[in-house]
PDB file with one MODEL, atoms N, CA, C and O in Angstrom:
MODEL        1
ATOM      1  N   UNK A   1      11.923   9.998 109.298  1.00  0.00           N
ATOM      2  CA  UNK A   1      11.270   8.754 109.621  1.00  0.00           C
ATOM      3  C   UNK A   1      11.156   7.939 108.333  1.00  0.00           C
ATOM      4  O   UNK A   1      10.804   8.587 107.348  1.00  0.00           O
ATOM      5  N   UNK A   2      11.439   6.358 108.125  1.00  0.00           N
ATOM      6  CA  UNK A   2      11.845   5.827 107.507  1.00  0.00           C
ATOM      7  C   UNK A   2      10.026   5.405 106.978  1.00  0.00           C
ATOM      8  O   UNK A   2       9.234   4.944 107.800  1.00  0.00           O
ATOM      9  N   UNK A   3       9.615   5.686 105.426  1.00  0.00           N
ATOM     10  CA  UNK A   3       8.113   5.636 105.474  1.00  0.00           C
ATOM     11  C   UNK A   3       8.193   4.219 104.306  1.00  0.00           C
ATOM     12  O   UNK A   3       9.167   4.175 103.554  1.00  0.00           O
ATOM     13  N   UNK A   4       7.134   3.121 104.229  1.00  0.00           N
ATOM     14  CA  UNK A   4       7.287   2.154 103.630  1.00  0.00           C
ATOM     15  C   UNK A   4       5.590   2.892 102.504  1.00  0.00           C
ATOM     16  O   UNK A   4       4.686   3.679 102.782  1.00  0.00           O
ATOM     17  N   UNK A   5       5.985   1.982 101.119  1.00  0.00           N
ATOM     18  CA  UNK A   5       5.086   2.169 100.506  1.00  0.00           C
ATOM     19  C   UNK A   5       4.215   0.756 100.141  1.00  0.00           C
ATOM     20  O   UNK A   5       4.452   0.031  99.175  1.00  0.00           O
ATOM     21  N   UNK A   6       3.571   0.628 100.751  1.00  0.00           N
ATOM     22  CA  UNK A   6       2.560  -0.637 100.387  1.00  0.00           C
ATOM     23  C   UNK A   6       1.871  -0.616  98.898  1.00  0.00           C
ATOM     24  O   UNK A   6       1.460   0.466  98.478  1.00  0.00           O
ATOM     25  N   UNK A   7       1.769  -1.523  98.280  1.00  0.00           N
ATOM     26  CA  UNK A   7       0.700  -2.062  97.101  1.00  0.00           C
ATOM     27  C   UNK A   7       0.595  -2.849  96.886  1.00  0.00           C
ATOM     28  O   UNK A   7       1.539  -3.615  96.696  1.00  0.00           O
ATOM     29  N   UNK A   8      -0.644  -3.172  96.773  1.00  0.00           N
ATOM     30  CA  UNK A   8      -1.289  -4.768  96.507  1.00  0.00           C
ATOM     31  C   UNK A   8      -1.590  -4.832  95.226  1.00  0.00           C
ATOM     32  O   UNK A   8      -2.336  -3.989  94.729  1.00  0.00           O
ATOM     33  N   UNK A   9      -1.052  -5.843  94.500  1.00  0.00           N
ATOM     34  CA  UNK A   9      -1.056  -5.871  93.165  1.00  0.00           C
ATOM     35  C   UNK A   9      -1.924  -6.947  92.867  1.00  0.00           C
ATOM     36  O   UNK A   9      -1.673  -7.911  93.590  1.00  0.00           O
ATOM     37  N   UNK A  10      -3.220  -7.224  91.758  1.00  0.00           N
ATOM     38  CA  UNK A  10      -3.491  -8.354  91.481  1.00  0.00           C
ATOM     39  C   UNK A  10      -3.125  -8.772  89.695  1.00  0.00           C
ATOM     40  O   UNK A  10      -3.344  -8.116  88.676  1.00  0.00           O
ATOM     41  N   UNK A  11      -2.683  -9.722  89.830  1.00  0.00           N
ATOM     42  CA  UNK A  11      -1.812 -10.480  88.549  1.00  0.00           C
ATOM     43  C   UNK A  11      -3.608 -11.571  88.334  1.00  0.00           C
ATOM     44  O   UNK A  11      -4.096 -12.359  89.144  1.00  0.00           O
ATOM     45  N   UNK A  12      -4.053 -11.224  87.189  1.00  0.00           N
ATOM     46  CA  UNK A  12      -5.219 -12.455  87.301  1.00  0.00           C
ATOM     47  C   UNK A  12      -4.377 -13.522  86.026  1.00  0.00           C
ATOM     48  O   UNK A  12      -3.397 -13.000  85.496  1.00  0.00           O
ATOM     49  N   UNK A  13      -4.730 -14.855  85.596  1.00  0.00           N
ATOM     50  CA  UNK A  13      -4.382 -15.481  84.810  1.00  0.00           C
ATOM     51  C   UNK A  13      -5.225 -16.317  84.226  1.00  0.00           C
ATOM     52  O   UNK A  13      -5.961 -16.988  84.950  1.00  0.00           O
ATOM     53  N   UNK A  14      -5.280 -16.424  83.083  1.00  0.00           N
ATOM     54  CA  UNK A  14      -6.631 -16.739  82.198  1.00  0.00           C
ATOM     55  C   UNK A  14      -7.974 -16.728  83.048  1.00  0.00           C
ATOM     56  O   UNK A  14      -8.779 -17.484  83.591  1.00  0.00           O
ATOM     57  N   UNK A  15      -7.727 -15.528  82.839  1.00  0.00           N
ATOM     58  CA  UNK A  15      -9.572 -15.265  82.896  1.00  0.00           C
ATOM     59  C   UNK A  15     -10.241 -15.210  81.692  1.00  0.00           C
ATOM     60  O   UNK A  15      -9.785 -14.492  80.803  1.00  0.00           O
ATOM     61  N   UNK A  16     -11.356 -15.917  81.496  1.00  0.00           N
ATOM     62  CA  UNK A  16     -11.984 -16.209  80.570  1.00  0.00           C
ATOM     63  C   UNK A  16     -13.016 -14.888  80.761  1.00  0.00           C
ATOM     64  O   UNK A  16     -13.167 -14.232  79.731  1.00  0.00           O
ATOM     65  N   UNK A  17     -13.700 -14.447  81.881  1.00  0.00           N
ATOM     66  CA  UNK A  17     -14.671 -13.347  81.989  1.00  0.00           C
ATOM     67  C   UNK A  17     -14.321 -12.085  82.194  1.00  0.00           C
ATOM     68  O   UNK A  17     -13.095 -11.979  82.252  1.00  0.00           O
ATOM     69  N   UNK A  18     -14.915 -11.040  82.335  1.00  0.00           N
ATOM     70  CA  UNK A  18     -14.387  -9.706  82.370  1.00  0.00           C
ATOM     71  C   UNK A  18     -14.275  -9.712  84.383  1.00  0.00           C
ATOM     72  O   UNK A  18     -15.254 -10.051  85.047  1.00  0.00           O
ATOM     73  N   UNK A  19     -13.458  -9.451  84.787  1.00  0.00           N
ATOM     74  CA  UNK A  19     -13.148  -9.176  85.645  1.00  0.00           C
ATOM     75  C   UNK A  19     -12.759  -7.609  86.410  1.00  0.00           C
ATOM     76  O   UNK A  19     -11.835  -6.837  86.155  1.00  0.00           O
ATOM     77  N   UNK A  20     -13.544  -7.537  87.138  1.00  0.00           N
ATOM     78  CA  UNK A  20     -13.707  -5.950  88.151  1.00  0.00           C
ATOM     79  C   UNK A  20     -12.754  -6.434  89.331  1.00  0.00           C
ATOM     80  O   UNK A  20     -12.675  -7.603  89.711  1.00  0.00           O
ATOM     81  N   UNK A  21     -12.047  -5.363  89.849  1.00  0.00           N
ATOM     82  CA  UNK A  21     -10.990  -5.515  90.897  1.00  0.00           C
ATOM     83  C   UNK A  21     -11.433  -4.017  91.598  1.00  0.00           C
ATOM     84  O   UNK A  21     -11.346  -2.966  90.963  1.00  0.00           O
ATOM     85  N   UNK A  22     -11.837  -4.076  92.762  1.00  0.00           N
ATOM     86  CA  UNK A  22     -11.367  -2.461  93.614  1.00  0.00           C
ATOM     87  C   UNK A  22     -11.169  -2.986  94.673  1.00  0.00           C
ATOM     88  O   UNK A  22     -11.521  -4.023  95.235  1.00  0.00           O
ATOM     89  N   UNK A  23     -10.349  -1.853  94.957  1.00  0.00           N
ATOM     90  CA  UNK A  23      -8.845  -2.080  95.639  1.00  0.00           C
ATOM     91  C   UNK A  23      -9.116  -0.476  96.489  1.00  0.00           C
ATOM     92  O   UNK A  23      -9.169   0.497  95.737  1.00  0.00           O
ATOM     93  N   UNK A  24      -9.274  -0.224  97.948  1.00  0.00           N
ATOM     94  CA  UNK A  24      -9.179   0.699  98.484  1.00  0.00           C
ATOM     95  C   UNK A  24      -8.824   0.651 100.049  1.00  0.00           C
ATOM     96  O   UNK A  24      -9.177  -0.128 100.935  1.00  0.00           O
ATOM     97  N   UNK A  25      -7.783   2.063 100.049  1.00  0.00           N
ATOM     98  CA  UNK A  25      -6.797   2.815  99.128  1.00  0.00           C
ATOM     99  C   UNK A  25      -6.350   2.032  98.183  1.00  0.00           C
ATOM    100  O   UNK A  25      -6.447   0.826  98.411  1.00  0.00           O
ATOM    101  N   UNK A  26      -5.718   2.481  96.819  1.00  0.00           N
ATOM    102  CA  UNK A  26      -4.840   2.034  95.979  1.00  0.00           C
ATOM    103  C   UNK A  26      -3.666   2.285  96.372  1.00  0.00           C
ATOM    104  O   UNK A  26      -2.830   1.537  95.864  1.00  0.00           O
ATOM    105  N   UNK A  27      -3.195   3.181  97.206  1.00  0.00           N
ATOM    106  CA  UNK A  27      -1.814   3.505  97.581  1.00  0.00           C
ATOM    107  C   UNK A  27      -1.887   3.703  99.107  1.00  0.00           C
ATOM    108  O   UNK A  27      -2.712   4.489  99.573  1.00  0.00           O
ATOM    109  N   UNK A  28      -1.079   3.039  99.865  1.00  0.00           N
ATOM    110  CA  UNK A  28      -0.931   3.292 101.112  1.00  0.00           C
ATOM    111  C   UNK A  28       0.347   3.579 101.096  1.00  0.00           C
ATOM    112  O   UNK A  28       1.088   3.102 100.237  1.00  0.00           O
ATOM    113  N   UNK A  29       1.031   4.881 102.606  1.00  0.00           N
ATOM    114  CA  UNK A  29       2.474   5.552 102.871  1.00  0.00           C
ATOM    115  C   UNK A  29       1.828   5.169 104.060  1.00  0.00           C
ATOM    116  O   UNK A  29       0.649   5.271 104.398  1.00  0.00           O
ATOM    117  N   UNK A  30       3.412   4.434 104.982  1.00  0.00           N
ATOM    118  CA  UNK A  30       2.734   3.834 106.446  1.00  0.00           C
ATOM    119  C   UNK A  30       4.480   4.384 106.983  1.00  0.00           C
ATOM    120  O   UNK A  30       5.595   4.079 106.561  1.00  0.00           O
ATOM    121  N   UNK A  31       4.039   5.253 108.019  1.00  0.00           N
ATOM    122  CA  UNK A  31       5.417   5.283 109.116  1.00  0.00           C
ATOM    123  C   UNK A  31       5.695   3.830 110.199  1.00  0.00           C
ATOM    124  O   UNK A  31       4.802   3.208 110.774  1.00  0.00           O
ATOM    125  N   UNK A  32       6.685   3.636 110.238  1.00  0.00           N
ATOM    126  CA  UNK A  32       7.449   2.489 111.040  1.00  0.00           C
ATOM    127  C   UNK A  32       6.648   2.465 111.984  1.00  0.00           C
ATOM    128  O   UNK A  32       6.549   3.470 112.688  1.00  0.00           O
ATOM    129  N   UNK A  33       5.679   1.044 112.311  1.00  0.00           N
ATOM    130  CA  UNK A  33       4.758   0.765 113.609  1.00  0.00           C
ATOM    131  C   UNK A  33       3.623   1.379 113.275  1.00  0.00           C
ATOM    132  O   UNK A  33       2.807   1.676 114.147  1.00  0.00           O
ATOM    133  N   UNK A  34       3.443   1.617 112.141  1.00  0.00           N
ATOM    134  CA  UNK A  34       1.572   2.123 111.959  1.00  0.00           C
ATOM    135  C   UNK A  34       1.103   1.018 111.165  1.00  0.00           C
ATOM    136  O   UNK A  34       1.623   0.593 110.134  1.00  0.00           O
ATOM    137  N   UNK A  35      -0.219   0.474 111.907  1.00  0.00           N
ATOM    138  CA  UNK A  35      -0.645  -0.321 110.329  1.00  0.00           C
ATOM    139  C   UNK A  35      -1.745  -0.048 109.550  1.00  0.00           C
ATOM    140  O   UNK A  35      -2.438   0.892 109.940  1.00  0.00           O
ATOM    141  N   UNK A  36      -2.093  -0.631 108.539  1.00  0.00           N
ATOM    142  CA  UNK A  36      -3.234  -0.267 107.450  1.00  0.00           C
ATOM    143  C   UNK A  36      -4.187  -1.307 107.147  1.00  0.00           C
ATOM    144  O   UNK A  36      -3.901  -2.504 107.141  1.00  0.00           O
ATOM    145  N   UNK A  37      -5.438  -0.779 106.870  1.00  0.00           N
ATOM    146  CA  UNK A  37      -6.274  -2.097 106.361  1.00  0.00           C
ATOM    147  C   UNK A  37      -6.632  -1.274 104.854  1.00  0.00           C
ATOM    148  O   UNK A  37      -6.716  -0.059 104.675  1.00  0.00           O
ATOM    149  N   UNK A  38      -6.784  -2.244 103.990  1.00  0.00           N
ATOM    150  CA  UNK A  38      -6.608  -2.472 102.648  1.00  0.00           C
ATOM    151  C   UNK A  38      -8.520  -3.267 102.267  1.00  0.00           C
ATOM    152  O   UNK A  38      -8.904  -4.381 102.622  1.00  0.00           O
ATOM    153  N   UNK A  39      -9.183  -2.402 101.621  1.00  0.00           N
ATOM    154  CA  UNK A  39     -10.234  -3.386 101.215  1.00  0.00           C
ATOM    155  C   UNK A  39     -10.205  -4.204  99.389  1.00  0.00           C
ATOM    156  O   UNK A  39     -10.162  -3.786  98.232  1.00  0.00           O
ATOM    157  N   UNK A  40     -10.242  -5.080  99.846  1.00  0.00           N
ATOM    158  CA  UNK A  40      -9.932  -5.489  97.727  1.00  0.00           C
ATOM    159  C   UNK A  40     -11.072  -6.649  97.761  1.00  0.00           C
ATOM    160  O   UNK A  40     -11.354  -7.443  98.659  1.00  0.00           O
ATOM    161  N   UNK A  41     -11.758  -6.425  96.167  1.00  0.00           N
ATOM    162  CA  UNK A  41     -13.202  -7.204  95.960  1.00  0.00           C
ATOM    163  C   UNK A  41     -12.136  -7.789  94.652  1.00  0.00           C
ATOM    164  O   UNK A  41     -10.973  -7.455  94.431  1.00  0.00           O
ATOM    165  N   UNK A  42     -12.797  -8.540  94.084  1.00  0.00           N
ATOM    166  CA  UNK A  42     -12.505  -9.624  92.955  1.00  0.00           C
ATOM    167  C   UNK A  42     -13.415 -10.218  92.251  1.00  0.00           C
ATOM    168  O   UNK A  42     -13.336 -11.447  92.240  1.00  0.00           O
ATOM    169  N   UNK A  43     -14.755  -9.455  91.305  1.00  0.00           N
ATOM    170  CA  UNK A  43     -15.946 -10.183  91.184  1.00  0.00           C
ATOM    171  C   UNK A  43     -15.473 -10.900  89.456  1.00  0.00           C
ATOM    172  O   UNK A  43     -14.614 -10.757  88.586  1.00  0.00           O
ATOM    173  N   UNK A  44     -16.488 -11.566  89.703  1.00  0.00           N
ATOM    174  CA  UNK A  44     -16.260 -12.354  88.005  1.00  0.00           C
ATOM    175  C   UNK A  44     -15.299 -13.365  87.740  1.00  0.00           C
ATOM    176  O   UNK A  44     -14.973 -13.573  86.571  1.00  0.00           O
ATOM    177  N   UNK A  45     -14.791 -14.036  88.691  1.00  0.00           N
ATOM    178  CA  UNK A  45     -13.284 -15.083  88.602  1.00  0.00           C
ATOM    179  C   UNK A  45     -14.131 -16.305  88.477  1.00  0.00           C
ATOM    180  O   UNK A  45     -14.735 -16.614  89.504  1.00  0.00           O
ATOM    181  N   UNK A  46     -14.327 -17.189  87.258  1.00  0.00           N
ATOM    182  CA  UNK A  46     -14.875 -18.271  86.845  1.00  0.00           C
ATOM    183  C   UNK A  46     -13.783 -19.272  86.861  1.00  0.00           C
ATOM    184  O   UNK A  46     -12.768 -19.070  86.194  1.00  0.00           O
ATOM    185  N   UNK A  47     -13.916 -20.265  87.532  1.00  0.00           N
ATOM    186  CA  UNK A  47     -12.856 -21.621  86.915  1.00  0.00           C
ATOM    187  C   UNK A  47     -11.692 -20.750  87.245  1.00  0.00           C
ATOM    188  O   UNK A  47     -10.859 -21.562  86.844  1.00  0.00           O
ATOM    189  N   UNK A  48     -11.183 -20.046  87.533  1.00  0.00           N
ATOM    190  CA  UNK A  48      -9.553 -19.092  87.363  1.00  0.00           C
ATOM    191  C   UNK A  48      -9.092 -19.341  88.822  1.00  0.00           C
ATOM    192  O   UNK A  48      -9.609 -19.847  89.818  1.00  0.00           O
ATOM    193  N   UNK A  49      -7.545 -18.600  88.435  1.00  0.00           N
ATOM    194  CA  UNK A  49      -7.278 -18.051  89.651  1.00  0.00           C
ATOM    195  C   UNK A  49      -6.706 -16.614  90.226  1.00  0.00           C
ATOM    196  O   UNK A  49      -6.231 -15.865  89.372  1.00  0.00           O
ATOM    197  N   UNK A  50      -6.706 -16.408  90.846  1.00  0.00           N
ATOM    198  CA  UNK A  50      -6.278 -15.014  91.491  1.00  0.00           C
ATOM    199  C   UNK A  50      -5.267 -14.777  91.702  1.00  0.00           C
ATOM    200  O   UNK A  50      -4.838 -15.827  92.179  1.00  0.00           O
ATOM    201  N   UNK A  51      -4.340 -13.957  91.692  1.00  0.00           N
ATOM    202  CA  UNK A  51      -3.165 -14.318  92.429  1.00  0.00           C
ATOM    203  C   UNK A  51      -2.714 -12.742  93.058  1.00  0.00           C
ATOM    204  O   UNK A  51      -2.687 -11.785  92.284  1.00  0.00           O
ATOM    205  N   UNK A  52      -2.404 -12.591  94.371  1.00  0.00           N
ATOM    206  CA  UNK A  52      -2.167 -11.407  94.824  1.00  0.00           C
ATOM    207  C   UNK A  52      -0.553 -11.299  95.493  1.00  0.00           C
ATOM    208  O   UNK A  52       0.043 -12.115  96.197  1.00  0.00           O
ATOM    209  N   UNK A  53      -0.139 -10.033  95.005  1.00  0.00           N
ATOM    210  CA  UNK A  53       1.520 -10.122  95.324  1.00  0.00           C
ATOM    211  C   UNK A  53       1.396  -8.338  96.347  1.00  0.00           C
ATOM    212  O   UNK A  53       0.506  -7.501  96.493  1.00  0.00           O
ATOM    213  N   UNK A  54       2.529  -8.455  96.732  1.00  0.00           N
ATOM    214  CA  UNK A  54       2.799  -7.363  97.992  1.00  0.00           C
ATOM    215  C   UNK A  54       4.047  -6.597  97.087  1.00  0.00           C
ATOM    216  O   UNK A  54       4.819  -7.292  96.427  1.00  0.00           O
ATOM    217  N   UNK A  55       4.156  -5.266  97.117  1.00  0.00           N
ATOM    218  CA  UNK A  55       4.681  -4.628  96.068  1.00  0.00           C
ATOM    219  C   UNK A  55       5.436  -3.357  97.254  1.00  0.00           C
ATOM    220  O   UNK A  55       4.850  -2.311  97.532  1.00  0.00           O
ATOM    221  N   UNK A  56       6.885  -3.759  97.853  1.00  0.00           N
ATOM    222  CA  UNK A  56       7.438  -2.573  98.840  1.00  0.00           C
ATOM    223  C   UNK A  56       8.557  -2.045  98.477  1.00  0.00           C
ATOM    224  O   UNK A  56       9.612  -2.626  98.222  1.00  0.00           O
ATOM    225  N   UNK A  57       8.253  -0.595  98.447  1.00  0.00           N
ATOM    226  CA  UNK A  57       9.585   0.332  98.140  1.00  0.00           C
ATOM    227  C   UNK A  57       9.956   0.813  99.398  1.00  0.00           C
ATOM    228  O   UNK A  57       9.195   0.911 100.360  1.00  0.00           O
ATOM    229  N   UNK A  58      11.221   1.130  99.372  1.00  0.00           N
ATOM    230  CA  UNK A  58      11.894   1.856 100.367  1.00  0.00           C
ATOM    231  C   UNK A  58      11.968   0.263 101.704  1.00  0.00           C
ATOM    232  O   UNK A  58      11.137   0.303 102.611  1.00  0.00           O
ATOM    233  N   UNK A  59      12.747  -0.691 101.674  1.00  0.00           N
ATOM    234  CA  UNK A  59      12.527  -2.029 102.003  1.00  0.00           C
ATOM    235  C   UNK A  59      12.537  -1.493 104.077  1.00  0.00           C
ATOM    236  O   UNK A  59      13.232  -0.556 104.471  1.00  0.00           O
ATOM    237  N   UNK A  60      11.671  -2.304 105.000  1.00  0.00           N
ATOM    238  CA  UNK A  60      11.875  -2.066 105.849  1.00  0.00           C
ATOM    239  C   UNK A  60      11.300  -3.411 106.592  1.00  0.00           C
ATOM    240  O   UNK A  60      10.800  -4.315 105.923  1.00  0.00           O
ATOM    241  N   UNK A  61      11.395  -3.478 107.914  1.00  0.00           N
ATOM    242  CA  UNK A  61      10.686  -4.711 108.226  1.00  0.00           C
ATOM    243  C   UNK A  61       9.122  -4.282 108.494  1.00  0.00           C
ATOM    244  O   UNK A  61       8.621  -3.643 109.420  1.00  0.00           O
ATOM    245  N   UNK A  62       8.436  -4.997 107.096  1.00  0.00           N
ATOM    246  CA  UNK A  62       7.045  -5.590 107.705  1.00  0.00           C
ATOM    247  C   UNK A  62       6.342  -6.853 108.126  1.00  0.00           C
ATOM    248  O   UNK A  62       6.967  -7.876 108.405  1.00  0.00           O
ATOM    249  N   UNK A  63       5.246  -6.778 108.158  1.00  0.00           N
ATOM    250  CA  UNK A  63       4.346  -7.910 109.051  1.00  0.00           C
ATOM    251  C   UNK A  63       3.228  -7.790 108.059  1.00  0.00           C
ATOM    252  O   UNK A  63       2.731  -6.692 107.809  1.00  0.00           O
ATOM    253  N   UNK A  64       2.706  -9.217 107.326  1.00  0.00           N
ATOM    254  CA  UNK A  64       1.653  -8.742 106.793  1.00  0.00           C
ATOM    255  C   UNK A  64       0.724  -9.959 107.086  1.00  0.00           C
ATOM    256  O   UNK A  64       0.946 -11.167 106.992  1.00  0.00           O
ATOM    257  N   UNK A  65      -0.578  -9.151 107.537  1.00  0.00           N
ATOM    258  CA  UNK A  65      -2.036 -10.505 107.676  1.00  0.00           C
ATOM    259  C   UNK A  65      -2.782 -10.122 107.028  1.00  0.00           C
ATOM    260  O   UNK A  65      -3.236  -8.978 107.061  1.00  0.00           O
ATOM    261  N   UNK A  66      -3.199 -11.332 105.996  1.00  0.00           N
ATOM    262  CA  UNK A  66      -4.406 -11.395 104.853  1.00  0.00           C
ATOM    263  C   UNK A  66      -5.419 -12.085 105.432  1.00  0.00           C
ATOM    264  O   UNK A  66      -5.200 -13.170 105.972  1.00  0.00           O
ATOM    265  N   UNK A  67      -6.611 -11.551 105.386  1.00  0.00           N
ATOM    266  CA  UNK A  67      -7.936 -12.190 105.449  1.00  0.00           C
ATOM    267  C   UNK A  67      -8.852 -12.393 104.346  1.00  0.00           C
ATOM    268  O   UNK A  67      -8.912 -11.531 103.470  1.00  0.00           O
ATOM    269  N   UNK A  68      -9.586 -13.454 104.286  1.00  0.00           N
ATOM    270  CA  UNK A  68     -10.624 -13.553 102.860  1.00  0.00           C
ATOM    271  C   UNK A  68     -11.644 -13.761 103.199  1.00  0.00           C
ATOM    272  O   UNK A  68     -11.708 -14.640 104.058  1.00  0.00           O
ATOM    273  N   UNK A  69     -12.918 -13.150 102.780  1.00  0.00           N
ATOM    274  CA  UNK A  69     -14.260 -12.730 103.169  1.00  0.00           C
ATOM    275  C   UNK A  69     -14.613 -13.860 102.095  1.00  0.00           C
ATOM    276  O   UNK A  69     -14.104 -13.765 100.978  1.00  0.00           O
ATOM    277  N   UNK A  70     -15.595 -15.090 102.436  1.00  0.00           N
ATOM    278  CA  UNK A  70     -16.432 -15.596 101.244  1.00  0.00           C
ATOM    279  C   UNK A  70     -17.800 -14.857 101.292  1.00  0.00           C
ATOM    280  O   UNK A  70     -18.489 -15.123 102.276  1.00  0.00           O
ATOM    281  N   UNK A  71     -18.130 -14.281 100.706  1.00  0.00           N
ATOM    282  CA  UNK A  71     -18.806 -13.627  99.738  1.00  0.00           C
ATOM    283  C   UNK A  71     -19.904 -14.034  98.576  1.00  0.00           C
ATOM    284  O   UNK A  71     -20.348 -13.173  97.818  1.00  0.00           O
TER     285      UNK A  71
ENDMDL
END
């Protein structure tokens, strides 16, 4: 069975403050037609921006929906 490896990567760019990221799981393995939820926080982003990228090995067709909690 053909297994995809998900990771959510965050790239921050001038951050001026110390910035905390958790990210759970850090690693998701998903078989073809299973899906995953991913929790990720981002505290301390002043004036900045965020930027989040999708990181897949073993290439297969996915589907991906992001949601953002204001907080």
């Amino acid at each position: 069975m053909l297994e995809s490896l998900c990771t959510l990567i965050t790239a921050l760019t001038c951050v001026s403050a110390v910035t905390v990221l958790t990210q759970k799981p850090t690693v998701v393995s998903l078989s073809r037609g299973e899906s995953v939820t991913m929790d990720c926080n981002l505290g301390t982003v002043t004036n900045r921006a965020a930027h989040w990228y999708k990181q897949i090995h073993f290439y297969s067709s996915i589907n991906i929906r992001l949601s953002f909690d204001d907080q």
